[in-house]
N, C-alpha and C positions, 0 to 999 in steps of 0.2 A: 832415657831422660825426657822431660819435657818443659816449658817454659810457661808459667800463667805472672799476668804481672809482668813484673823486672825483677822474678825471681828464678833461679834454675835451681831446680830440683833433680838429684840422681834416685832413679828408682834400682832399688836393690834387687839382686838375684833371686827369686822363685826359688823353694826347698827343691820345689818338681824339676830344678833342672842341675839339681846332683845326684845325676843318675851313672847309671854302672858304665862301662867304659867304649861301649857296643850300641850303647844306646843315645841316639840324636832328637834334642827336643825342637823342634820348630813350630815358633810362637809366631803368630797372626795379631795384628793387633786389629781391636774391633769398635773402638769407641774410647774417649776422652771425654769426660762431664762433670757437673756439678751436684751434689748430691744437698737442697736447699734443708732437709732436716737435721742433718747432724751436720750443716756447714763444712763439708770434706769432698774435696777432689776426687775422682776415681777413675781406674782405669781398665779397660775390660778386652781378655787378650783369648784366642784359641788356641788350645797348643796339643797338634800331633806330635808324633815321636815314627822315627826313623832309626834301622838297625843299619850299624855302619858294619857290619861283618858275618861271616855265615855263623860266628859264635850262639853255638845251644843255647836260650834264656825261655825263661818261664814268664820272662817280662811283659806286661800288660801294656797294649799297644794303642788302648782305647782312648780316643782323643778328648778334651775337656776342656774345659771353660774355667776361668780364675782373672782372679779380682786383685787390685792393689788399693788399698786405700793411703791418702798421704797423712791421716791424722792418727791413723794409729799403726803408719810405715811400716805393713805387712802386707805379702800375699797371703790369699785363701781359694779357694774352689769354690765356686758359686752354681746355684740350682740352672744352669742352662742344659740341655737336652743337646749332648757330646754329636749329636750326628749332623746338628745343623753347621755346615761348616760355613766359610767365609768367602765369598765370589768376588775374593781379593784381583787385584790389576785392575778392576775394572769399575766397580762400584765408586770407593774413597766409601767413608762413615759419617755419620750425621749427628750431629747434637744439639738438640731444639726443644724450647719449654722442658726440661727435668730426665730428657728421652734418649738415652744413645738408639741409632737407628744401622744397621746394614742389609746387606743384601746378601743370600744364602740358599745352599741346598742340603736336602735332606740327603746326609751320603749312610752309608753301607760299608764297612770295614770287614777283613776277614785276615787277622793278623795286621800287619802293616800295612795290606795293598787294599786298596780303593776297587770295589767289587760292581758299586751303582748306587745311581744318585737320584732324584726326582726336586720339582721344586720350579722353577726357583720361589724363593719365600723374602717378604720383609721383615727381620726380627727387632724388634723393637722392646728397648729394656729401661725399665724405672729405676732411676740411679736412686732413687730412696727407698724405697719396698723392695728393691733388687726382682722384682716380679719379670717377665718377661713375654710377650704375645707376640705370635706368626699370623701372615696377611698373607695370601697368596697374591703374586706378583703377575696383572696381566700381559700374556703370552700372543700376541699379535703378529699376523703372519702378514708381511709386505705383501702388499696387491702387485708389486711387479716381479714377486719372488715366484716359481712353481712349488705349489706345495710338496710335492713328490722329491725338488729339492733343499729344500729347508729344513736348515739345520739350525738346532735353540740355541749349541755351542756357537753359533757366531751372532747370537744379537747382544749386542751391547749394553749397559744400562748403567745409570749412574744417579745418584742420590744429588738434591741439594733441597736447600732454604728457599720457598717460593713466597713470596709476602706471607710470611708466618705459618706455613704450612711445607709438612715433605711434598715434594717433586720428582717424578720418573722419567727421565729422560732416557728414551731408547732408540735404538736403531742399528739395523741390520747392517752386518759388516761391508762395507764396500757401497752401500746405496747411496743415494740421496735424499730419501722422506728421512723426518726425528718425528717419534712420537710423543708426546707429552704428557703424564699424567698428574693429577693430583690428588692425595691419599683423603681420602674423606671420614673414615672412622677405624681406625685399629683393630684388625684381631676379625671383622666381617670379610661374607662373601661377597663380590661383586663391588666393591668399595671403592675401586679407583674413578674417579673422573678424567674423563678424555679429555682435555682443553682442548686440541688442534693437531693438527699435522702440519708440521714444517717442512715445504720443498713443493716437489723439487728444486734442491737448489744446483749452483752450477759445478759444485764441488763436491764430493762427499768431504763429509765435516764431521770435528770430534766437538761435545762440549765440556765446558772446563769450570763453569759453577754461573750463580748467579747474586747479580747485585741487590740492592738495598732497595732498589727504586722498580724491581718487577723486568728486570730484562739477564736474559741468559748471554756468558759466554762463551765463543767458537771458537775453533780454529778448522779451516780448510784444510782437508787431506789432499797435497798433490806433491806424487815424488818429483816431480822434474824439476819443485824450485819450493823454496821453502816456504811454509803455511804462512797463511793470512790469519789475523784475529777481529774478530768483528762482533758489535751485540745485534741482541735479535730481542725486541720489544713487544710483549706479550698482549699489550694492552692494544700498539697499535698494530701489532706484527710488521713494523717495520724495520728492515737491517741494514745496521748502520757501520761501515770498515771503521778500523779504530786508527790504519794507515802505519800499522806496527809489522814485522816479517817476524819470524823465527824459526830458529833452525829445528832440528828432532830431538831436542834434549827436554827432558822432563821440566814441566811446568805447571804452577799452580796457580790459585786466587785464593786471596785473603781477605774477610770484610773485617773489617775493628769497627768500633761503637765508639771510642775514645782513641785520642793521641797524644801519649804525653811527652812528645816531643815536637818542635816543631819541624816544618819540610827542612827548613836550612840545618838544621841540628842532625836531621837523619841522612843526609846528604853527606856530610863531614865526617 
């Protein structure tokens, strides 16, 4: 389900997942947008499939891409390229002027198991032409990393809203630099712009999105005592603690444009 407005909406069961009794569908979601031509919401999900048994099946295990629309309250399969999958935990999904956006590799299947992957890519899809184009996602090796060590499974990255443009925020697992980029044309080579490198700082830190006004949010990675949250100002690159703790439980950021209630109303 999903909420737009002060309206909830149930999104109904996928055909693709009345399947035989051996077979496990597990859907990725990949994007939530507005579709401004035909005025319709839509939703955009990946969906492997998994055999729950060593049962004999001729079953097709090839993953896909499928759509929901809420005006005409159906799923369908939509033209996306099944091997790009979804660099879900880590990313989150973006949706900006007309554009679901995530972040993906190019996998390789051979039956149900994952055989190799290449990538990583930013796929980026037109909620109205349903079209979709891949950016290759730059791949930046920490200067205080050993190349000979470094590995791409541990760098980080995650999408947000940077003054009206996508944002790459990365950074190697356990470091203290974050690198920063900003997407400058779709679907090109060499296309990202480096804004800066953040750090070192005194903490390795996670980021958790960014606001309205051009500054990103953190939190400090430190097991001995629970994380700090603090912004980090792109403009003046200055970091400012927000004087909040939290513990290790999942957290998020939400910007809204409107409120149509008031604080004391949302309170209560």
């Amino acid at each position: 389900m999903f909420i737009y407005g002060i309206q909830l909406k149930m999104i109904p069961y996928s055909p693709i997942e009345y399947v035989p009794f051996h077979v496990i569908p597990l859907p990725e979601y990949a994007g939530f947008g507005y579709d401004c031509i035909e005025d319709d919401y839509k939703v955009i999900r990946w969906v492997t499939f998994s055999n729950a048994s060593d049962y004999d099946t001729e079953w097709d295990y090839t993953p896909l891409y499928e759509i929901y629309s809420l005006r005409s309250k159906s799923w369908r399969k939509v033209k996306i390229d099944s091997t790009l999958s979804l660099e879900y935990h880590r990313s989150g999904q973006l949706y900006l002027d007309g554009m679901c956006h995530w972040l993906s590799f190019k996998t390789h299947y051979s039956g149900e198991y994952l055989v190799s992957y290449n990538g990583p890519y930013l796929v980026s899809f037109d909620m109205s032409n349903e079209e979709y184009y891949t950016t290759l996602v730059p791949l930046e090796i920490p200067s205080d990393i050993p190349s000979e060590s470094f590995a791409f499974s541990s760098m980080k990255r995650y999408l947000f809203p940077l003054n009206g443009s996508v944002a790459l925020v990365a950074n190697y697992n356990r470091t203290r630099n974050i690198y920063i980029y900003i997407l400058v044309e779709i679907g090109k080579k060499e296309t990202w712009n480096k804004l800066f490198i953040l750090g070192p700082l005194p903490y390795s830190a996670r980021p958790f999105g960014a606001g309205s006004m051009g500054n990103i949010l953190f939190e400090t990675i430190n097991e001995q005592e629970d994380s700090e949250l603090f912004w980090f100002d792109i403009s003046t690159h200055k970091i400012t603690k927000i004087g909040l703790k939290k513990d290790f439980s999942r957290f998020f950021i939400v910007i809204y444009r409107k409120s149509i209630l008031q604080i004391e109303e949302i309170n209560n």
